[in-house]
VMD Tcl script that draws the C-alpha trace (Angstrom):
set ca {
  {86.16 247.93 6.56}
  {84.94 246.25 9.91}
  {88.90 245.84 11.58}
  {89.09 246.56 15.55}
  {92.58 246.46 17.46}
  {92.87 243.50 18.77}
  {94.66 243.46 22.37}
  {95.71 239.86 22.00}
  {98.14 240.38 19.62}
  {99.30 243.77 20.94}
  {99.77 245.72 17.91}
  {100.44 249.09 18.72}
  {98.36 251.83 16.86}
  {101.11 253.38 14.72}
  {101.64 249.77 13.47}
  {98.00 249.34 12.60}
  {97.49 252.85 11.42}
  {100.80 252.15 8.68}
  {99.19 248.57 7.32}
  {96.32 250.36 6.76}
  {97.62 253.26 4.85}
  {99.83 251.14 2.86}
  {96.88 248.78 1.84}
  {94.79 252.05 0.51}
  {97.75 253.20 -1.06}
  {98.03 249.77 -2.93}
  {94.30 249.97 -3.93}
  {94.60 253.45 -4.65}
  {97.87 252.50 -7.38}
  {95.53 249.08 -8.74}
  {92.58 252.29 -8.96}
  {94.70 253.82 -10.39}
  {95.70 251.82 -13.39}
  {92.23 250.91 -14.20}
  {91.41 254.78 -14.34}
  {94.52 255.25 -16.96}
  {92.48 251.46 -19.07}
  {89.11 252.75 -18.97}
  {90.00 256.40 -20.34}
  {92.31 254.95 -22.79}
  {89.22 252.81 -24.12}
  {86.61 255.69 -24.17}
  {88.92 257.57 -26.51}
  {89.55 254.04 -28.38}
  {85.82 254.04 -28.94}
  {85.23 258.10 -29.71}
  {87.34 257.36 -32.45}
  {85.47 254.30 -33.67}
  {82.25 255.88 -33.43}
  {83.46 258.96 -35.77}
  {85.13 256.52 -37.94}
  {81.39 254.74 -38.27}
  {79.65 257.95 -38.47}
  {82.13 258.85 -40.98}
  {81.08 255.52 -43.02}
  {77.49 256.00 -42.47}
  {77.72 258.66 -43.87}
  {79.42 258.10 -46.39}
  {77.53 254.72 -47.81}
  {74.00 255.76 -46.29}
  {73.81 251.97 -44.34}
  {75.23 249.93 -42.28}
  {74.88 252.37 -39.01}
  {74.33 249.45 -36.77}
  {77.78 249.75 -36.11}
  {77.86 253.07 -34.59}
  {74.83 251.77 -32.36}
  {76.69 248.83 -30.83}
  {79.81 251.13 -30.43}
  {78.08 253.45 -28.49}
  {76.46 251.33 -26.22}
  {79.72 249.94 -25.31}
  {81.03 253.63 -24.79}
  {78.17 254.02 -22.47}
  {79.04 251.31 -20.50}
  {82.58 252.01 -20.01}
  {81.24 255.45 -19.19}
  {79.09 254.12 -15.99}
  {82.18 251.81 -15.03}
  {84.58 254.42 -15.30}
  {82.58 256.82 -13.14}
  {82.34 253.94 -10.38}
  {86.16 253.80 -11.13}
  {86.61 257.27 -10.06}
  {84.22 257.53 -7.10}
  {86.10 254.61 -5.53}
  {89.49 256.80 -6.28}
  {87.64 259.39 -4.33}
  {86.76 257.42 -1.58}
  {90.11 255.68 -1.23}
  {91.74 259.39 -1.16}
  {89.79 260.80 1.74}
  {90.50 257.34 3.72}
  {94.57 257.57 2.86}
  {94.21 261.27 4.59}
  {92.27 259.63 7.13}
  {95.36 257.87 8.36}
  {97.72 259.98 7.24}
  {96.37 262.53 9.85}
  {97.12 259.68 12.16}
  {100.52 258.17 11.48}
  {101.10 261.90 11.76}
  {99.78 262.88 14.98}
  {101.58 259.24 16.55}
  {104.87 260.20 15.02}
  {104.25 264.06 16.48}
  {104.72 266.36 13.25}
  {101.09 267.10 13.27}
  {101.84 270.67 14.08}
  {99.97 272.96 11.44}
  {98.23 269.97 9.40}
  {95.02 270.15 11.32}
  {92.12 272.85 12.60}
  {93.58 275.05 14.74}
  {89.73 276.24 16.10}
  {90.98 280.10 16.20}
  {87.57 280.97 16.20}
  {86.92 279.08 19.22}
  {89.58 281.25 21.14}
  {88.83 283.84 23.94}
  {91.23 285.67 25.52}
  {89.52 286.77 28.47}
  {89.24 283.20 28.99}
  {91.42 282.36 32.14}
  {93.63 279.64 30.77}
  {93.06 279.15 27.00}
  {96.04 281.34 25.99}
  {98.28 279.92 28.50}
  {97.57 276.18 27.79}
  {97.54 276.62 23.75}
  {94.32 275.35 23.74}
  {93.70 277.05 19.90}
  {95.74 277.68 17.28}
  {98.58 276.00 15.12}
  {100.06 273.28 17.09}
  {97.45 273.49 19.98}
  {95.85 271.36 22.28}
  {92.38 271.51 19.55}
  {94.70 270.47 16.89}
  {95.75 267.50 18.36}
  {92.56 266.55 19.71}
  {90.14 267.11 16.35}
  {89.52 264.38 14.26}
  {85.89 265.56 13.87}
  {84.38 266.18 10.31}
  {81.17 268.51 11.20}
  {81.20 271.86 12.81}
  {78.91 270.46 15.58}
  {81.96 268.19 16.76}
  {84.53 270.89 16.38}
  {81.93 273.08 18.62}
  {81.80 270.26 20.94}
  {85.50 269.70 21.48}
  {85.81 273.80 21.82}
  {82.95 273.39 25.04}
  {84.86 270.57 26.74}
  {88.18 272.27 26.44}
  {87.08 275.60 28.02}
  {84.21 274.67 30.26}
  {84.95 272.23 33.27}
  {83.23 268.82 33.37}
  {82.45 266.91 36.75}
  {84.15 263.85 37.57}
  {81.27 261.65 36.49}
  {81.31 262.97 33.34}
  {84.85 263.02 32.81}
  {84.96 258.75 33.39}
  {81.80 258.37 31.05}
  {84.13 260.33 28.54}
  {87.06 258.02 29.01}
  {85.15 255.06 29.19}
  {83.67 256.13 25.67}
  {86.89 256.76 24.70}
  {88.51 253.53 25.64}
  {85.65 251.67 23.63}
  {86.44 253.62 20.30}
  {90.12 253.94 20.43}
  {90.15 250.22 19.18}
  {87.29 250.72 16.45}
  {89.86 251.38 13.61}
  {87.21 250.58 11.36}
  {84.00 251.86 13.01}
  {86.47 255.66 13.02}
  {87.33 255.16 9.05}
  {83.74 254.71 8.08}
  {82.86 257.59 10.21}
  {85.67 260.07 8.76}
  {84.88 259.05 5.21}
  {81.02 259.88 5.59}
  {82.02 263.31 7.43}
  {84.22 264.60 5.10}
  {81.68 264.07 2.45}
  {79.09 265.80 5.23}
  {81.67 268.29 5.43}
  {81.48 269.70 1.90}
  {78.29 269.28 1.18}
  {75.70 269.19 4.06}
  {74.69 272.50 6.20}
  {73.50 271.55 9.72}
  {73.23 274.74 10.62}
  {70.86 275.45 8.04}
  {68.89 271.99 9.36}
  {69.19 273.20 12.99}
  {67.78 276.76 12.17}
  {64.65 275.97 10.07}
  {64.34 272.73 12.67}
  {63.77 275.56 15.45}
  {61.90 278.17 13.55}
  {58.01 279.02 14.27}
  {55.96 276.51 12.24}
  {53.32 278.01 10.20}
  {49.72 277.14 11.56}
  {46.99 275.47 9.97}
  {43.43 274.60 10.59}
  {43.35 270.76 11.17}
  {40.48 270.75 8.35}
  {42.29 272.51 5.66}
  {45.35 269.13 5.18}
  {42.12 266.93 4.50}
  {40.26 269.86 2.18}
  {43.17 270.53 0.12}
  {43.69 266.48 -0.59}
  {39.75 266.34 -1.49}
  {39.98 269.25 -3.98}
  {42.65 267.88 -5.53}
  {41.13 264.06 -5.91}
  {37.94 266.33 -6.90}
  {40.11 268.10 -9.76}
  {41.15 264.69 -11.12}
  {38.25 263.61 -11.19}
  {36.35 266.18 -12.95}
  {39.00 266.20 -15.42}
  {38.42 262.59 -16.56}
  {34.97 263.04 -16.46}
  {35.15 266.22 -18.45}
  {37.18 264.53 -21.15}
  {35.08 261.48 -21.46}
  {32.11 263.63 -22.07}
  {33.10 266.57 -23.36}
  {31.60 268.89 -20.19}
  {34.80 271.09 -18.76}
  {32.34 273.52 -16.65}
  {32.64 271.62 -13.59}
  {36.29 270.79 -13.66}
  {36.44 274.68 -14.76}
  {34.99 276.18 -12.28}
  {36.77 274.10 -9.70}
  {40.19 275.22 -11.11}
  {39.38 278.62 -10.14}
  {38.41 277.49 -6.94}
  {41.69 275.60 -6.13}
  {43.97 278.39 -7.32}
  {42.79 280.88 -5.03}
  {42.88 278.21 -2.62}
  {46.65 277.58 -3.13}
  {47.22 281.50 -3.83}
  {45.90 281.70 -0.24}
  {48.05 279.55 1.65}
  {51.30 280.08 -0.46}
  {51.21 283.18 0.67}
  {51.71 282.33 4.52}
  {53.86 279.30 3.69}
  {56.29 280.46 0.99}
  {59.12 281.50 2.97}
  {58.66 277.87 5.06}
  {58.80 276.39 1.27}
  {62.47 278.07 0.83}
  {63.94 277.55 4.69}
  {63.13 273.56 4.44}
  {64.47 273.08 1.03}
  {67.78 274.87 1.75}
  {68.02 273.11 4.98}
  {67.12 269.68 3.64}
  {69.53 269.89 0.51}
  {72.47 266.69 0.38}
  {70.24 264.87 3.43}
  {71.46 261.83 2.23}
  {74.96 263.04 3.34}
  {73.25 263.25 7.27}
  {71.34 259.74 6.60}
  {74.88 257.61 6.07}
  {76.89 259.27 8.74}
  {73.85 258.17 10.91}
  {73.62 254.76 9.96}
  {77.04 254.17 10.50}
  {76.12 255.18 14.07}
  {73.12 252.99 14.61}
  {74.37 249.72 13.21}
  {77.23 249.95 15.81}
  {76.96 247.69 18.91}
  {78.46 250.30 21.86}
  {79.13 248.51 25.25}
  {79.60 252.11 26.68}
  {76.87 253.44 28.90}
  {77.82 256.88 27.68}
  {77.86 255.80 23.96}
  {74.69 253.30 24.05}
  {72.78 256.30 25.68}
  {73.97 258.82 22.64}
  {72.86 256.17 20.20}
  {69.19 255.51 21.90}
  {68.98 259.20 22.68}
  {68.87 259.77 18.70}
  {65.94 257.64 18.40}
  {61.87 259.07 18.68}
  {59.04 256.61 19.51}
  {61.40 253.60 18.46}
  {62.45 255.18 14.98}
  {66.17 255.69 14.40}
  {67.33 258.65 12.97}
  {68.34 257.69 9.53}
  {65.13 256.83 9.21}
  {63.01 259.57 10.36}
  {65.76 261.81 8.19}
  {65.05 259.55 5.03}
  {61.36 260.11 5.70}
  {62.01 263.40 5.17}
  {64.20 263.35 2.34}
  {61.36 261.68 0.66}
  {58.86 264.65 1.54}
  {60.94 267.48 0.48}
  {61.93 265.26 -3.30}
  {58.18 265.22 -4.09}
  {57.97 268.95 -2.70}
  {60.85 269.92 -5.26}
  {58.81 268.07 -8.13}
  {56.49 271.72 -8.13}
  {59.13 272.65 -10.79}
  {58.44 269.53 -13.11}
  {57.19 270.66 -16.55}
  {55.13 268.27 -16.38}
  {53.22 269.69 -13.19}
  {53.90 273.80 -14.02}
  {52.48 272.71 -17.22}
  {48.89 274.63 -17.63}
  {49.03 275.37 -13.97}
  {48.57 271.64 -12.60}
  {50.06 272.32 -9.61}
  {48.07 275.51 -8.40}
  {45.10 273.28 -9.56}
  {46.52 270.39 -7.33}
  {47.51 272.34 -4.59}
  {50.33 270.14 -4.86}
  {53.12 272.54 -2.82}
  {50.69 272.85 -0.03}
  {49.67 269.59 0.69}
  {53.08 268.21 0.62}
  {54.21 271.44 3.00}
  {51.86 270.41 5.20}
  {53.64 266.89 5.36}
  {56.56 268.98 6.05}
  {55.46 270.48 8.75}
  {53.63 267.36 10.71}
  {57.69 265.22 10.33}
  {58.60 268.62 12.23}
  {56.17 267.98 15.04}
  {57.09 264.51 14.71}
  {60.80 264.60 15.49}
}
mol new
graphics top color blue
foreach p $ca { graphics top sphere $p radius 0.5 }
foreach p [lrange $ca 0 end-1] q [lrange $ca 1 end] { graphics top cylinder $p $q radius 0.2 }
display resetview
């Protein structure tokens, strides 16, 4: 959903914010029904199949039946599961302006993040102006779906900003505040970030030593492998497995050697890197936005490197990391074809030159 406020027909927010709910609602109920269809079917069809099973069995032909049965199960299986991930969807956007009718009507009070953890009391005026807790001045204010915006909010509350900075804020503000559907998008892709991503694993490894390398030993690694491969073919075609032998043993103490210094790097970037994709769509929600804001355009540029966005550079290394988790594929742990590849080195080392990168 692409909807803005528009001034012209001065519709005030509560207004807006009710349509809206009410319309998700509505597509929530229509959802709804098709949810109740579709698992009314599946069972429909679990009992066809067993009664064709039954007469396959029974007469020892005829099990085409069964076949075309199940692939119609299947299908309603895939549709069904689109069913319920739009229910899911559709659920975190009715909370999305839920939270709102309910902070413009003023019974938010307790429905919210109060940001205890954010409170200090040596600080000289966060007890006395409620700025944390139930029905505080954070409450109110956070709509954010990450901890790194909750942090955020926390700073501005308790730090003092110059006057400058205070009219870039408001002028940022006054752009969004009529982005009804630029905010939806946003919350929806947060809350999934929420549950699933952890930035402060990302941030952590992001700013951890790297592990050095020769500049030689990238380009080594990638020629003992092609070498492998090819000794291996030739070695089957004529029946001569010394070479490719011997060179086995060579690359496994090769990739014993530098798993040993990297194998800690191996773990920190795969637990940081885990539900990425989560990152990537908050992010492109971001970029394909057209800010007039100084303040805002200058966030959105400042997330770009040499011209890349960030969604980009992020799926880059989503990509990395998914062929770095393929060292557990039988099909590579099989025999030892990855130590003989040096497969989890080589794509570390890719690992390591996004870091530099971005």
């Amino acid at each position: 959903m692409n909807e803005t406020l528009d001034k012209s027909k001065i519709q005030s927010p509560l207004a807006a914010y009710t349509r809206l709910l009410q319309q998700n609602r509505d597509q929530l109920a229509v959802q709804q029904r098709w949810h109740s269809y579709l698992g009314y079917a599946k069972v429909a069809l679990g009992l066809l199949m067993a009664f064709f099973l039954v007469w396959f069995l029974h007469k020892l032909h005829g099990i085409w039946p069964l076949f075309v049965v199940l692939a119609a199960f299947v299908v309603l299986a895939i549709v069904h599961e689109k069913v319920l991930k739009k229910i899911r969807g559709i659920k975190t956007i009715i909370a999305h302006y839920e939270c709102g009718v309910a902070r413009l009507e003023d019974r938010w009070a307790g429905m919210g993040e109060g940001g205890d953890r954010f409170l200090d009391a040596m600080h000289p005026y966060a007890l006395d102006l409620d700025l944390f807790g139930k029905g505080s001045v954070f409450e109110l204010l956070c709509t954010f779906r990450t901890r790194a915006g909750e942090e955020t909010l926390a700073h501005w509350l308790l730090e003092p900003a110059p006057p400058d900075e205070i009219r870039a804020r408001q002028g940022a503000a006054e752009e969004l505040k009529t982005r009804i559907g630029f905010r939806e998008s946003l919350f929806t892709a947060g809350h999934r970030a929420r549950l699933g991503l952890h930035p402060d694993l990302l941030a952590g490894w992001g700013e951890r030593e790297s592990f050095t390398v020769s500049r030689w030993l990238p380009l080594l690694t990638a020629t003992l492998a092609i070498l492998w491969v090819a000794l291996l073919i030739y070695g089957i075609l004529r029946s001569f497995y010394l070479p490719v032998v011997l060179l086995s043993i060579c690359n496994v103490l090769v990739n014993s050697s530098i798993m040993k210094r990297i194998a800690t790097s191996v773990v920190a970037v795969e637990a940081a890197a885990s539900d990425l994709d989560l990152l990537i769509e908050v992010l492109k929600i971001i970029e394909l936005e057209q800010f007039e804001s100084p303040r805002l355009a200058h966030l959105q540029s400042a997330l770009q490197v040499g011209g890349i966005t960030p969604s980009a550079s992020l799926r880059k290394l989503d990509r990395i990391v998914r062929y770095l988790e393929q060292r557990r594929n039988g099909l590579l742990t099989w025999f030892g074809f990855d130590r003989f590849l040096i497969y989890t080195p080589q794509w570390m080392f890719k690992v390591e030159s996004w870091r530099r990168e971005f």
